[in-house]
C-alpha positions as CSV (number, residue, x, y, z in Angstrom):
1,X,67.9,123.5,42.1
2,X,64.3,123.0,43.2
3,X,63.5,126.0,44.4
4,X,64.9,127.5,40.3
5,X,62.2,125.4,38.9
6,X,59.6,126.2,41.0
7,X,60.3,130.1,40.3
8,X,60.4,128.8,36.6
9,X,57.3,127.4,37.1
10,X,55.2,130.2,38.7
11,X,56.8,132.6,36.5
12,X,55.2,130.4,33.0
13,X,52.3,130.2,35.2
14,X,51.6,133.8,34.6
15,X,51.0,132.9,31.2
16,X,48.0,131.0,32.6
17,X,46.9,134.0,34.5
18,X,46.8,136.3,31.4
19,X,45.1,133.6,29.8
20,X,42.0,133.9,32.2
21,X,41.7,137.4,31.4
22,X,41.6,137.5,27.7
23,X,39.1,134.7,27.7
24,X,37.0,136.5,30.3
25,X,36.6,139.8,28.0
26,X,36.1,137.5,25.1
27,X,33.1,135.6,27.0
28,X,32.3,138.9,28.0
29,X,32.2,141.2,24.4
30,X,31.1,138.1,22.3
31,X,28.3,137.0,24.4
32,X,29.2,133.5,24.5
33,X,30.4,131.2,27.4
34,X,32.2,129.1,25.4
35,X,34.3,130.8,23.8
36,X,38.0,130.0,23.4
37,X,41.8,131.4,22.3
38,X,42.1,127.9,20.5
39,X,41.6,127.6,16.7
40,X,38.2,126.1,17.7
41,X,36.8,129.7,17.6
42,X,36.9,129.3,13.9
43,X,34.7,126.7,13.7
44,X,31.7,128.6,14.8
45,X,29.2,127.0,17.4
46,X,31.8,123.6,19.1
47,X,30.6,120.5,19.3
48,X,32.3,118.6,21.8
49,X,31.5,115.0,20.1
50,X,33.5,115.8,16.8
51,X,36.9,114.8,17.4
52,X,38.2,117.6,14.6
53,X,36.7,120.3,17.2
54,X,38.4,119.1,20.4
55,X,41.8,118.9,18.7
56,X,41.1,122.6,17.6
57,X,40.5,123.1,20.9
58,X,43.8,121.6,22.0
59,X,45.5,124.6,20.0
60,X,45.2,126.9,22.3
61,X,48.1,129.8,21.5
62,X,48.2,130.6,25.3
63,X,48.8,127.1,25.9
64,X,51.4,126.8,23.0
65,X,53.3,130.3,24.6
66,X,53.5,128.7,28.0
67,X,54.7,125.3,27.1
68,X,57.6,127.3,25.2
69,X,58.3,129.5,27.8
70,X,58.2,126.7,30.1
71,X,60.8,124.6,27.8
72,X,62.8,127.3,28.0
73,X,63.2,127.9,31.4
74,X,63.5,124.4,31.8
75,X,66.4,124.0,29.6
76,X,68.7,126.6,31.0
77,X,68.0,125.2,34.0
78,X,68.6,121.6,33.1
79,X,71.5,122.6,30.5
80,X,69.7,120.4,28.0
81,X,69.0,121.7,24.2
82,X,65.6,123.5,24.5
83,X,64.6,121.0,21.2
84,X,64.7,118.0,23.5
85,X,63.1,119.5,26.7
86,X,60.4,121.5,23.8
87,X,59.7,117.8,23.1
88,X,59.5,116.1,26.3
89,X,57.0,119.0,27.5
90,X,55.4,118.6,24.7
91,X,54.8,115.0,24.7
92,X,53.7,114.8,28.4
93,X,51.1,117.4,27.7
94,X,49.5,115.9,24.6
95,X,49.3,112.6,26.6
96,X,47.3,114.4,29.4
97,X,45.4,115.6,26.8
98,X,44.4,112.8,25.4
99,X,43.5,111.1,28.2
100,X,41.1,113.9,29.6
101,X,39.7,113.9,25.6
102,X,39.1,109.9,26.0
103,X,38.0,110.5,29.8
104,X,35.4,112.9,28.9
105,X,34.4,110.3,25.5
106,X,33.7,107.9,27.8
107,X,31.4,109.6,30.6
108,X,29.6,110.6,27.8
109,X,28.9,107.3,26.7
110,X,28.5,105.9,30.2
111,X,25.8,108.8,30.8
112,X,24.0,109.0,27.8
């Protein structure tokens, strides 16, 4: 029912909410305000007009927990193999992605 997916909703959102926190204290104990829990904290200093850095920024492990724990919810609830729901999540996100990536490309090319 609706109401199922919502509770499975809020309750992967919480993910989000712990997610704020550790990238609070890490803004916080490394002294910088753009630090991230993607693999773009390996880079070093992120430069938002190399495409390899925003990608890195895309892996973000929070994000990666809560679109599994989302999947899952999502398939007992659907009664659909977890592979296929893991993959239509997936998919949906990665779009959105890309299209605030190409988004933010272009207002930087409009504005500068």
């Amino acid at each position: 029912s609706y109401m199922k997916l919502l509770e499975v909703v809020s309750l992967a959102g919480m993910i989000s909410v712990l997610h704020e926190v550790v990238l609070l204290l890490m803004r916080i104990n490394l002294g910088n305000p753009s630090s991230t829990t993607s693999l773009a904290l390996v880079v070093g200093e992120m430069d938002p007009q190399n495409p390899l850095h925003m990608v890195l920024a895309m892996l973000d492990l929070f994000v990666i927990w809560y679109l599994i724990v989302l999947s899952v919810g999502v398939s007992k609830l659907a009664r659909v193999r977890l592979s296929r729901v893991l993959f239509v999540i997936t998919f949906c996100w990665l779009i959105f992605r890309l299209l605030l990536i190409a988004g933010a490309a272009l207002a930087a090319k409009m504005f500068t």
